[in-house]
N, C-alpha and C positions, 0 to 999 in steps of 0.2 A: 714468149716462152711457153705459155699456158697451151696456146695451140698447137705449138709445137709436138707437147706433150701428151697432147688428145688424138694428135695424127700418128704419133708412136705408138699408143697403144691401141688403138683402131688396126694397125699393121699387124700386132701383134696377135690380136685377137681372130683375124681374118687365118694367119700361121696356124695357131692353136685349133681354128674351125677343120682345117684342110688336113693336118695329124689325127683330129680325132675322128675324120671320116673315113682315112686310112686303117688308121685302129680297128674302127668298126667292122670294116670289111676283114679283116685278118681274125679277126674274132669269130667270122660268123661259120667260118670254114669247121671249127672244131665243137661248133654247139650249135644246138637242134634250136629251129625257129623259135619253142615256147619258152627255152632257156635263154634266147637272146633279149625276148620280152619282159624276159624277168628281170634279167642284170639291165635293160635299159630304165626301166623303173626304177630300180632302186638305185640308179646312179643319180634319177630326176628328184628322186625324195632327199639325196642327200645331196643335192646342188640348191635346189630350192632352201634347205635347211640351211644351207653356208649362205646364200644368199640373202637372207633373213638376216641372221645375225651379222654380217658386215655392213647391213642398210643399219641396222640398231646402231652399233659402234660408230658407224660414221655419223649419222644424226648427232647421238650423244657428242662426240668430237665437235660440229657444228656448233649445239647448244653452248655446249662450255665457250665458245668462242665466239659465239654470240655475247653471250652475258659478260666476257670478259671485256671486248667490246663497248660494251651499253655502259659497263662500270669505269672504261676510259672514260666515257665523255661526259658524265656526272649526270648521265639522264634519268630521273627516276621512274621507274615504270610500275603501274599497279592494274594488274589482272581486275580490281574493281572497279578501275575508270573506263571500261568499254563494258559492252553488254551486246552481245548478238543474238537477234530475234527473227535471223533468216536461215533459210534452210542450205544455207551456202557457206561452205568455210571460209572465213576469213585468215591470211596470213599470217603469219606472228608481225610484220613490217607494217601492214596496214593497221592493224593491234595498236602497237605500239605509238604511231603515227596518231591516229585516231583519240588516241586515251590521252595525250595532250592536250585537248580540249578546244575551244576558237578561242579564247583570250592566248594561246602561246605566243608569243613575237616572234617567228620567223627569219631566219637569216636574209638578206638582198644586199646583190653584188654591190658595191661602191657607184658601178655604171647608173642604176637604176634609183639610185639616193637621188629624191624630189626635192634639190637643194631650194631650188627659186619657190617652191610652193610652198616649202615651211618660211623662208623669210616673209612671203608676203602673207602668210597666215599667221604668224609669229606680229609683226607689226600692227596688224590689224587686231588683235589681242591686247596689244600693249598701248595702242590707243587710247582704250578702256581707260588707261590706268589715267586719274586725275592732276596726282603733282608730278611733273617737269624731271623730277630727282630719282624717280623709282620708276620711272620710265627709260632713264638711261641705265639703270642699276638691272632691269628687265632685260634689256638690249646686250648688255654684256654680258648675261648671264647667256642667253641664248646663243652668241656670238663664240661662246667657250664650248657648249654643248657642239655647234656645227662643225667644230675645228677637230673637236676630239672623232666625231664621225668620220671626218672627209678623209684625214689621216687615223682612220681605225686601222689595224695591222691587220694580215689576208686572212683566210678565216683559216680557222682551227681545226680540228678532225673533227668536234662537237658538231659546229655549223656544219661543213661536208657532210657528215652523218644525217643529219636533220633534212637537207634540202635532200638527202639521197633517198633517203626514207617515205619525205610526200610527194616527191617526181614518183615514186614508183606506186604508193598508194593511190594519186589522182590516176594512175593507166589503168591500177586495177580497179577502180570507180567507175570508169569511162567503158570499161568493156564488163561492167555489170551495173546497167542504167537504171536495173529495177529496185536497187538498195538507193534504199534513200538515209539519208545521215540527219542525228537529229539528238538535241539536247533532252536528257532525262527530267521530270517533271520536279524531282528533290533530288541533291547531290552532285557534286561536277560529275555525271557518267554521260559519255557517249553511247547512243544506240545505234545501232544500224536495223533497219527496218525493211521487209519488202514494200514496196512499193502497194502493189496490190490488198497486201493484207491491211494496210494503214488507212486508204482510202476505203474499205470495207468499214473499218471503225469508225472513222469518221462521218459516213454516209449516215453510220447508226443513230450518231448523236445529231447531228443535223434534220435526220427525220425523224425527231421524237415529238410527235405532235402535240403531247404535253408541254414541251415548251418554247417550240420553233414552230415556224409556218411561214410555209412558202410562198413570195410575193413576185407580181410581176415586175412593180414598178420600182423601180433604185430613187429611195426619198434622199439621194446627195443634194441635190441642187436646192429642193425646197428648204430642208437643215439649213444648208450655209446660210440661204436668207435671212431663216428667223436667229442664229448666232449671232448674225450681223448687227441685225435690228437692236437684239439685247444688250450688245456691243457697245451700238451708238449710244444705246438710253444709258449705260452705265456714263461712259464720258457724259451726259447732260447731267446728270443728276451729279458728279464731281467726284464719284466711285474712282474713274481715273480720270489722269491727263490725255492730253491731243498723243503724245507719245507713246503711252499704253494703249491707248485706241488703237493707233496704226499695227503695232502690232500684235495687237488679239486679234483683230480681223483679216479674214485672207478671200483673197480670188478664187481660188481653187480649190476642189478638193474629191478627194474618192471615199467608195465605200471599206469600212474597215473590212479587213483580212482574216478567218478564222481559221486556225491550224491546232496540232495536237500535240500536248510532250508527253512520251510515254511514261506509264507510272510502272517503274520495271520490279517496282518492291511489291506490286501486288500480284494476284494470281489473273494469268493471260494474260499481262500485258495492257492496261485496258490506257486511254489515250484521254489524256486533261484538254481538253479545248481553252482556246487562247483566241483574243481577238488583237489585230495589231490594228492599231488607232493611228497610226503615225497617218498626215494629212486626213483626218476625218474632218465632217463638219463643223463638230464644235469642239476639236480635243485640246482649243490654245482656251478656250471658255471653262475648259472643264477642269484644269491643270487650277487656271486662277480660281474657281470657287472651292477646287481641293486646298487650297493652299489657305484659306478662309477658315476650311472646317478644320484645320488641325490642330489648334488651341484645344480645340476638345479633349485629345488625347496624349497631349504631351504631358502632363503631370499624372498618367496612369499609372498604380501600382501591381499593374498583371504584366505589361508589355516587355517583352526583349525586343532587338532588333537585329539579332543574329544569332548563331551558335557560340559566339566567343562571350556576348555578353551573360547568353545562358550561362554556360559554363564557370564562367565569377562568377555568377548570382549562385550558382547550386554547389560550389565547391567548399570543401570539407563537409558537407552537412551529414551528419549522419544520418541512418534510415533504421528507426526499430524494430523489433521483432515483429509486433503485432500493425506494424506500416506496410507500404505497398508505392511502387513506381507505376504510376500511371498514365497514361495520354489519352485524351478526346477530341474525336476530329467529328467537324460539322460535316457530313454530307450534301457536295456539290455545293458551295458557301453559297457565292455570289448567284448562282438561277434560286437559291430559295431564300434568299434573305425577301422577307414580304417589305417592298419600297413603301407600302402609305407608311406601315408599322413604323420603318425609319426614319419617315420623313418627319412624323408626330414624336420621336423622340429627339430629333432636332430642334422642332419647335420649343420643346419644354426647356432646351437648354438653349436657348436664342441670349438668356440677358451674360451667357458667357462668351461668346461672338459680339453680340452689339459692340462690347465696350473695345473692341480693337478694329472695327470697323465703319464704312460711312454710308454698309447697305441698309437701303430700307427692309422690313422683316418680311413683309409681303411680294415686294421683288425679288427677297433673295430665296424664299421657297418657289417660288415663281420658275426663278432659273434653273434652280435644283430639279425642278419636277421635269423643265425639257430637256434638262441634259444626262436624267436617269431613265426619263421613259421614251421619250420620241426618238433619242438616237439609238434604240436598245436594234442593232440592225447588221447585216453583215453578207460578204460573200461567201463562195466557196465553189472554186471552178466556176465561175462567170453565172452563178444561180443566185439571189437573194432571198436572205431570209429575215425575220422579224423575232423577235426573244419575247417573249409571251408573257414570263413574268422574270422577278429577279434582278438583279443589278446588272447594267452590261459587260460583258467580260471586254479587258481591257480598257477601260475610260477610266483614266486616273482619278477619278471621284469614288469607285466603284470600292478601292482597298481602303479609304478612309472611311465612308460610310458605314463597312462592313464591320469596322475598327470600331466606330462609335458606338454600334449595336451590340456588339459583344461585349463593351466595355461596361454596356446596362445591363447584357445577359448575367453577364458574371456579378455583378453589383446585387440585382434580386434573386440570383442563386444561392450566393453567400448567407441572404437573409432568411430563407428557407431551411439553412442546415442547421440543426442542432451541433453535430459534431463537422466546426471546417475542417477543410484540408491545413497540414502544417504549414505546406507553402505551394504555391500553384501560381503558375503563369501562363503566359501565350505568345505565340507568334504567329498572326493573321488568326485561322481556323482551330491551332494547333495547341491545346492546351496542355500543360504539364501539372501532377501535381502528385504530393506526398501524402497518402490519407490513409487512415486506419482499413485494414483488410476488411473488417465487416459494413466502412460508407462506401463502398465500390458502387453498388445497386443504385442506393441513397443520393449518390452524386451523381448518377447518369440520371436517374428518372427527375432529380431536380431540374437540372440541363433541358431536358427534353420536354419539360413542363413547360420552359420561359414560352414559347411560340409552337405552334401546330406544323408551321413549316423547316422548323429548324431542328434536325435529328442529327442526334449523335453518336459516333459507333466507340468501344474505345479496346484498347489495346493494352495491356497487363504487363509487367515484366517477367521475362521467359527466362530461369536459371540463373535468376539475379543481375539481368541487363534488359535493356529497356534502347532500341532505336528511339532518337528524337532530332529534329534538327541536325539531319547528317553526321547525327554522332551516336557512337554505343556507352549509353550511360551504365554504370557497374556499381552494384548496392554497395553501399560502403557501410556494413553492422557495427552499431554497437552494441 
């Protein structure tokens, strides 16, 4: 019907062309050349002007039926879940598509349902499970989930919508290779990035010879060794059994991966480096001595562990007149935490570890010290590099450490201030806190006192709200 429609009016418009050449020439017979150049101009000024306005109305028409649309299928869509940092328009389709985030679940047809690999992933799960009773209770439960799948009803205009939405977004991806897609450093946002420009940044931070340096040789192979070695001596000494052994130890392994997430809240876009550890030398080694040191910091009075927990911790509190919303972020955390600094405050708290563990104190700084400093290493486009000071980014030992550090930071800051803050927390680098307008100064040069490598910038509330942990805090007076 629709082509139909388009071959009619294409007909018509061809009609319309052949009258109005006709016209013209009938026209020309009773007016002088400069007269005909005039009435042809001003017929073009006010065709362009209609033509203008019918693209506006139909746009307009379009939107509204877009959104009416979007408001069928119960999709939510927010302008501040995407961010575009390329010089290329992005679609309203790919927008939308995008600002969904990579946790979305995805429609897939009935055909392409991985029945046989969830049962046999499904049972091999339930294996685990020890008694006989909640094994079959497991079984049925899975058994109900598959049924309800297999017999899902066809999809809805929702799904339709969705899969229509990322078929059309992956083509316009596909024919602009140079956007690279990429998770924001705070906040569920989508960025899209030139490819070029990211790599530029990246190059920056990678060749900062303050605290990278370029190496010829890729230390994976020698690494896995010595993990290994510390591996086995753990099982000798009764740290673990034969079955933790096996499994801390591996055959294999590569160099970790360093990449960037944009930090789209600051000015120019600048790029957080990440290292991914997944198969590194020692990151099943480093997992288990993080998992060691965390006693440290589970009865902290500073820490949250999200924004929801913030948000109970600080609701109803009032803020007085002569108070202040504040935040302090350490610059660059993990390259400048000083590792002896940490390591010696480890030390001091050993007889708080000893009593839940069967490591010796000298082994277990031992292990600490290779799995913070020898593995500090990484790629990027087939080049290695070596981390010169600081914790390694990515080695799950690295956000505990840095945890336990701060946890002292804040401890001998506290004891420094004559006037504390009313109440003050953290999450990782990220400190929050409610303090008299005139300790603003007070509490940042305290901070910046604790260590000569650890600086901290901080951020005031602007019109009585305050960004923090993905959320807009809003002064509540009394």
């Amino acid at each position: 019907m629709m082509n139909l429609i388009i071959q009619e009016k294409h007909i018509m418009m061809k009609t319309y062309q052949r009258e109005s050449h006709i016209n013209q020439n009938n026209i020309k017979q009773y007016l002088t050349e400069e007269e005909m150049d005039q009435l042809l101009s001003n017929e073009e000024i006010r065709c362009k002007a209609y033509e203008t306005k019918t693209k506006q109305l139909l746009r307009e028409k379009f939107d509204k039926l877009k959104e009416k649309n979007n408001n069928n299928t119960n999709i939510i869509y927010n302008n501040n879940w995407f961010s575009n940092q390329t010089n290329i328009e992005i679609p309203e389709y790919a927008k939308l598509a995008l600002s969904l985030g990579p946790k979305f679940a995805l429609p897939f047809k009935q055909q392409d349902f991985p029945i046989f690999n969830i049962i046999a992933d499904s049972e091999d799960c339930i294996q685990t499970i020890k008694k006989k009773e909640e094994q079959e209770i497991a079984r049925t439960r899975v058994a109900i989930i598959l049924d309800n799948e297999i017999n899902k009803r066809p999809w809805d205009k929702t799904e339709k919508f969705i899969t229509r939405t990322v078929e059309r977004t992956q083509k316009f991806l596909n024919q602009n290779k140079n956007i690279l897609i990429l998770d924001a450093d705070k906040g569920n946002v989508t960025v899209a990035m030139d490819e070029e420009d990211y790599d530029k940044k990246m190059k920056n931070i990678v060749n900062d010879m303050m605290t990278y340096k370029r190496t010829l040789k890729d230390p994976t192979a020698t690494l896995l060794k010595k993990s290994n070695d510390i591996i086995d001596k753990m099982a000798t000494q009764n740290i673990i059994n034969n079955s933790e052994k096996y499994k801390l130890k591996s055959t294999t392994a590569r160099a970790p991966r360093i990449y960037g997430l944009p930090k789209v809240h600051k000015q120019d876009t600048p790029l957080r480096p990440i290292c991914s550890n997944i198969d590194a030398p020692a990151n099943k080694l480093c997992k288990f001595l993080a998992n060691t040191l965390k006693k440290l910091t589970e009865k902290s009075v500073y820490n949250v562990k999200d924004s929801i927990v913030f948000r109970n911790k600080i609701s109803d509190t009032p803020i007085y007149d002569d108070e202040i919303m504040i935040s302090f972020d350490v610059v660059s955390l993990f390259p400048s935490v000083p590792v002896d600094y940490a390591l010696r405050i480890i030390e001091h708290k050993w007889d708080d570890i000893e009593e839940s563990t069967k490591w010796k104190k000298e082994f277990f700084i031992n292990s600490l010290k290779f799995c913070i400093k020898d593995t500090r290493y990484f790629k990027y486009k087939d080049r290695v590099y070596t981390q010169q000071k600081g914790l390694p980014m990515g080695s799950p030992l690295s956000p505990i450490i840095a945890d336990i550090m701060m946890e002292d930071l804040l401890d001998e800051c506290m004891k420094k201030l004559t006037t504390k803050p009313r109440l003050i927390t953290k999450y990782v680098d990220d400190i929050f806190a409610i303090i008299k307008k005139d300790q603003v100064d007070v509490t940042l040069e305290a901070l910046n006192s604790y260590h000569k490598n650890i600086k901290f910038t901080k951020e005031e509330e602007h019109e009585n709200r305050l960004p923090y942990l993905d959320a807009q805090l809003t002064r509540t007076n009394n």
